[in-house]
N, C-alpha and C positions, 0 to 999 in steps of 0.2 A: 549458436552465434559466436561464442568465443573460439567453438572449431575453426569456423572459416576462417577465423581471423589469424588463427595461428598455423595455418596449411597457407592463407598470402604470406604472411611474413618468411615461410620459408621459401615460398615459392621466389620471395628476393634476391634467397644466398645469402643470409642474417643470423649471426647467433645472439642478438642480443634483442632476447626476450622480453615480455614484460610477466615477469615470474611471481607467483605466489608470494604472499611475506613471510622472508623466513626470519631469524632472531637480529637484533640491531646490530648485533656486534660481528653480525657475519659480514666481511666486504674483503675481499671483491668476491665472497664464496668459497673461503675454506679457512674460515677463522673457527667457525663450530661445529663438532662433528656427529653423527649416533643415532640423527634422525631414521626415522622410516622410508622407504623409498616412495612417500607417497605420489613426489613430483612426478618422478618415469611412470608411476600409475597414470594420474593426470594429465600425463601428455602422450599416452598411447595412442598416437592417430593410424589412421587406417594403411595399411600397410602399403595399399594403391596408389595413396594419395603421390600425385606426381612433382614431390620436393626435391628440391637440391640437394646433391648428395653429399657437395661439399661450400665452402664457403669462398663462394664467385668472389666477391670485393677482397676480399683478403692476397687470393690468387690473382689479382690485377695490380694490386700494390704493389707484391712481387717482382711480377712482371715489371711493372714500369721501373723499379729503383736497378731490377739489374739492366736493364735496357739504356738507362741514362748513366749508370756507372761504366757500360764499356763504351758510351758514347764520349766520355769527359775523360777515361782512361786513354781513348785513342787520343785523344787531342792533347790530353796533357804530358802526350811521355813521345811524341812527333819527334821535338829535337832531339829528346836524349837517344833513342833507339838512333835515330839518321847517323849521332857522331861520334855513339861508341864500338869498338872493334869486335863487343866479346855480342855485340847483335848482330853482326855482319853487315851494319851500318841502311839494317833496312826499317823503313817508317813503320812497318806495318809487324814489328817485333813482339811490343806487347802487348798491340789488341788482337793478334791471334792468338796467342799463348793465353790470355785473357777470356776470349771465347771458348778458346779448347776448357776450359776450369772453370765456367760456368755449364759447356756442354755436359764434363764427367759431374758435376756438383747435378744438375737437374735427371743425370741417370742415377746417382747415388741416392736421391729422393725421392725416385720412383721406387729404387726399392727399399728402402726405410716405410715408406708411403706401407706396403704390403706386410711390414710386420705389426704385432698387437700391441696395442699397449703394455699387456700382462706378460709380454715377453721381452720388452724393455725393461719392467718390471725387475724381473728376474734375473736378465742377465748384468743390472747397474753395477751392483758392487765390482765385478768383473773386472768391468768396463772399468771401472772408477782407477782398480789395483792398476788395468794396463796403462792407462795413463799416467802413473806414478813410475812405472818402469821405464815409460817412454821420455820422461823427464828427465830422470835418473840419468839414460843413456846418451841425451844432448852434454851433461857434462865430462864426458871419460872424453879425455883425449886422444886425438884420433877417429873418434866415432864421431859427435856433436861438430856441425860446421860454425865457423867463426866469420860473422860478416861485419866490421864496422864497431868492432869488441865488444858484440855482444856474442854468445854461443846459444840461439835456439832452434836450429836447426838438423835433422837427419836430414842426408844425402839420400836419395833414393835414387838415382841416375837420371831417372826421367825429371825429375821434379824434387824440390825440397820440403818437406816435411818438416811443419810447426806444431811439437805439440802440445804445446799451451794453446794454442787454439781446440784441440778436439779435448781439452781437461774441461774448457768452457762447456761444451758439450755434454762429457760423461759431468763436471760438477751438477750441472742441473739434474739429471737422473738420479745420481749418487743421493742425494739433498734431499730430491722428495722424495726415493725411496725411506731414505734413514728419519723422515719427518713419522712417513706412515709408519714403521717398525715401532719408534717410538712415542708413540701418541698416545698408551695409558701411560708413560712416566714424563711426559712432556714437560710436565712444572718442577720437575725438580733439575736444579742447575748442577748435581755432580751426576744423574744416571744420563741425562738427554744433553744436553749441553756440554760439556765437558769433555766427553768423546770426536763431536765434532769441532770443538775449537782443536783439538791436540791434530786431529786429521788436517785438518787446514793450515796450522803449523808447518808441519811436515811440506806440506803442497807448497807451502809460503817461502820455506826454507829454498828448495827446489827451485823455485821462481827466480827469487831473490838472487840465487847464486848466478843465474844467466848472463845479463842480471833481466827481469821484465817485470817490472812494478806496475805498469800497464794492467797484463794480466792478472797479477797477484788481485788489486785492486777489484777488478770486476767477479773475480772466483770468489772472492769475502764477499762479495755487495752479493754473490748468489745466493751464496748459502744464511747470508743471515736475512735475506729475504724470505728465500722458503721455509722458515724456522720460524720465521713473523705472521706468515701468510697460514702457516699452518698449525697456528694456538697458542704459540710461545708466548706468554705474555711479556711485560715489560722488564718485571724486576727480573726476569734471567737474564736480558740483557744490558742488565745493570752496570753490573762489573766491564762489559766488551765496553758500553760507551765512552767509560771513564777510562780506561786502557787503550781505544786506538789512538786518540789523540796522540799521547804520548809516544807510542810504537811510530808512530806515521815522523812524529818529530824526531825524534833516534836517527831513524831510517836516514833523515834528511842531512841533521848534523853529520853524523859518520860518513856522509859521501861525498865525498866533493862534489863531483858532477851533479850528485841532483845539487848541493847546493849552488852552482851555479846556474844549474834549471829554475832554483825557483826567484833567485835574483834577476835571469835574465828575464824570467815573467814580468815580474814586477817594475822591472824598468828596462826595454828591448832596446830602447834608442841611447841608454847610455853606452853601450856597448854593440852598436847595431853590426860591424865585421867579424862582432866574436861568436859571444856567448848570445847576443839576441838577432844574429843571424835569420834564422826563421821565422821565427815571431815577426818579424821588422818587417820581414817581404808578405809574408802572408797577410799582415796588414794593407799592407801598399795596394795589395791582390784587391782586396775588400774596398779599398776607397776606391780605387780604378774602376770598380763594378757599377759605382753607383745603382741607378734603378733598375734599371732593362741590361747594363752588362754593354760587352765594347764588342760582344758580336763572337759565336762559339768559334776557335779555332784560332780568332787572333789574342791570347792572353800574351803579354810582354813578359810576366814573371815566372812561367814553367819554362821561357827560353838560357836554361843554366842559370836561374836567379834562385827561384823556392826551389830548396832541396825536397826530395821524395814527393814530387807534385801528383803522383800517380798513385799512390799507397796515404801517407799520414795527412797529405796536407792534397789531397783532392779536392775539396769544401773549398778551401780559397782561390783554386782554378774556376772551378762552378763559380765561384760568387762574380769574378774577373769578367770570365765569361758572359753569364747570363742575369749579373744582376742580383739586386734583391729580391726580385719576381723567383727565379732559381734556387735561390738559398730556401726563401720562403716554401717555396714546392718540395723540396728534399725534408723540410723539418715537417711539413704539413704528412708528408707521407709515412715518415718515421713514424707520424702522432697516433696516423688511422691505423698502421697497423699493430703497436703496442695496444690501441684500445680494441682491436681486434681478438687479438693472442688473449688478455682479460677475459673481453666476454666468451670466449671460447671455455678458459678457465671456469668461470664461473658457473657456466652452464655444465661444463662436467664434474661441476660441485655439485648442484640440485641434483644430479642426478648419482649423489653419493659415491661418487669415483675420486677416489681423494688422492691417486698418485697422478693421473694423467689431469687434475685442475692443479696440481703445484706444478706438473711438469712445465702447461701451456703458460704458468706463470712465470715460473721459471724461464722462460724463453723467453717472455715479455720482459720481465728484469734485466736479461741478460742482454739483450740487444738496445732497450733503452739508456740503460748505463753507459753502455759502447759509446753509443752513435752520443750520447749527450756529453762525453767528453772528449771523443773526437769533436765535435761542433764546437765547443769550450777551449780547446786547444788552438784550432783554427783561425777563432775571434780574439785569442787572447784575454778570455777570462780563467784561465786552467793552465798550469804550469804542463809546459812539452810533454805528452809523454807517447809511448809507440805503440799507440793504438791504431789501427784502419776504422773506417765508415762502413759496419755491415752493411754487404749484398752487392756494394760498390767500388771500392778498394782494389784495386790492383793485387792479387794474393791470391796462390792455387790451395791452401789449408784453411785458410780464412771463408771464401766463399763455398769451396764442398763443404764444410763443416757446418754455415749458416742456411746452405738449400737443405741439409738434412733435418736440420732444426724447424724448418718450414713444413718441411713435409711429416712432420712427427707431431707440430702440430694440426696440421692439415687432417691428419689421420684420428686427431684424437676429437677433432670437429666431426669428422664422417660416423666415425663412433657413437659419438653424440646424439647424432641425426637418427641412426641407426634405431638405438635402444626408445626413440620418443618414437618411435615406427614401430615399435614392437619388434623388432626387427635382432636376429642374432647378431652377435660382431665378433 
């Protein structure tokens, strides 16, 4: 009886089982490690059985958030492409350059998609150093391009190259790799802990100097996730609690600009031609939307009013647009597929795979963070910063980098699928 039950549920495209009990403190499934593999015993079904190979809902979600991001990208970047020289003054500028960067991003994750986990695995640290180097090289001058003072970008002639976007990437790898290396000294704060805060440093330093606080922000929120997710108990991260604060206010004082970031947060309208420029119109965006939105295509505020209405401040085009029906659909879908990436997670925890359930966690972290401070920046509860909306964003580094993370989870769900089949991967 409970066969059947669990060959329908697959037969849905669902990873989220109703699993054995396993200890309280496990959640979301890789808080405790060492069990027996008794679960992959237990859900050995028949190799015949005609289930899903991958997880259908998750792949729809996809789907829609990049479908409606180059739908909101064409409409909100209309004026700017028609009346600058360096588009050749054409409408249709960067929703083809747009689709061209979702077309390479869904071939890049087809082949992502083909390799193993265990070979992820393997090659992270790699991964992790090249990313340190490709950092490194955004700051030598001459090499690293400069747009609007900041420097994170390689030239590649075709396209410009972010790589702080693909560190988002190797950080999750790096992170669960070094969780699992480290998981018989896990409790103690100089042999596990200590190595990776000094890495992150480094990484932070790198960041900082761009400058992209954006980044830096979400590359910490990774790695002390998967560090949390994967045993760390509390008192290691003792010392970081009581320490970012203080780093984060440093950071703020010594800068001018951010502190004009986070004055013009806090009050947009007393300075609404300066410093709260953005914030002031991207509001305006949001109240224009009201319920249902003034109708896709006619927004007032992406006509040279909101700056970067195509990349940081998308969300307030959508809201203009279509409303709070809109906004609510884009948060709705963020939700299903971070709870998606979890139960994927979790399930490749039962099944004692403890790098690719931090990985799919990992990814779930990583893109929750994103998209909930892009959303936060947009509405004005989160001081400015230059983050995009994974999947939808106007950005050729940004979305190849997010289809690969899709499909790495996607892969580590088929895996999944695989081993409860009996099944080699």
């Amino acid at each position: 009886m409970i066969f059947d039950k669990m060959k329908g549920f697959l037969l849905m495209g669902s990873s989220s089982l109703n699993l054995p009990q396993r200890p309280k403190n496990l959640w979301p499934g890789t808080r405790e490690w060492g069990q027996t593999n008794s679960f992959a015993n237990f859900m050995n079904l028949d190799a015949k059985a005609p289930a899903a190979e991958y997880d259908i809902v998750l792949t729809w979600i996809v789907i829609a958030l990049l479908s409606l991001g180059l739908v909101m990208v064409y409409s909100s970047s209309i004026a700017t492409a028609e009346a600058a020289k360096s588009t050749g003054y054409q409408q249709t500028y960067y929703l083809m350059r747009h689709a061209l960067y979702i077309f390479i991003g869904l071939f890049a994750g087809v082949i992502a998609f083909q390799i193993p986990s265990k070979t992820w695995q393997s090659i992270s640290p790699y991964l992790f150093v090249t990313g340190v180097v490709l950092l490194t090289l955004v700051l030598i001058p001459g090499v690293g391009r400069e747009v609007n003072g900041s420097r994170r970008w390689l030239s590649l002639f075709v396209f410009n190259l972010q790589p702080s976007e693909l560190m988002k990437l190797f950080a999750v790898l790096y992170a669960a790799d070094y969780t699992v290396r480290k998981g018989i000294v896990k409790h103690s704060f100089s042999k596990a802990f200590l190595p990776m805060f000094f890495v992150m440093l480094v990484v932070g330093v790198l960041l900082l100097s761009e400058p992209d606080m954006g980044a830096f922000v979400v590359i910490c929120a990774i790695a002390m996730s998967t560090l949390w997710l994967g045993g760390y108990k509390l008192k290691v991260f003792a010392a970081l609690l009581m320490a970012l604060p203080a780093a984060f206010a440093a950071l703020i004082i010594f800068s001018p600009y951010r502190i004009k970031r986070v004055t013009s947060f806090l009050d947009p309208w007393a300075d609404p031609y300066g410093t709260g420029y953005q914030l002031s119109h991207a509001l305006i965006a949001f109240g224009r939307g009201e319920w249902l939105g003034v109708g896709l295509g006619a927004s007032i505020e992406k006509l040279f009013y909101l700056p970067e209405a195509h990349t940081d401040f998308l969300l307030a085009v959508i809201a203009e647009e279509l409303g709070l029906f809109g906004v609510t659909a884009v948060i709705v879908l963020f939700a299903w597929l971070i709870s998606r990436a979890f139960a994927i997670g979790r399930q490749a925890a039962m099944l004692d795979r403890l790098f690719a359930a931090l990985v799919a966690q990992g990814i779930a972290a990583w893109i929750g963070i994103q998209a909930m401070i892009n959303i936060g920046v947009n509405m004005g509860v989160l001081p400015t910063k230059g983050l995009t909306l994974p999947l939808m964003s106007y950005g050729g580094s940004g979305v190849l980098v997010n289809c690969v993370a899709i499909a790495m989870l996607l892969r580590i769900d088929w895996e999944n699928r695989r081993l409860m089949r009996g099944l080699p991967i």
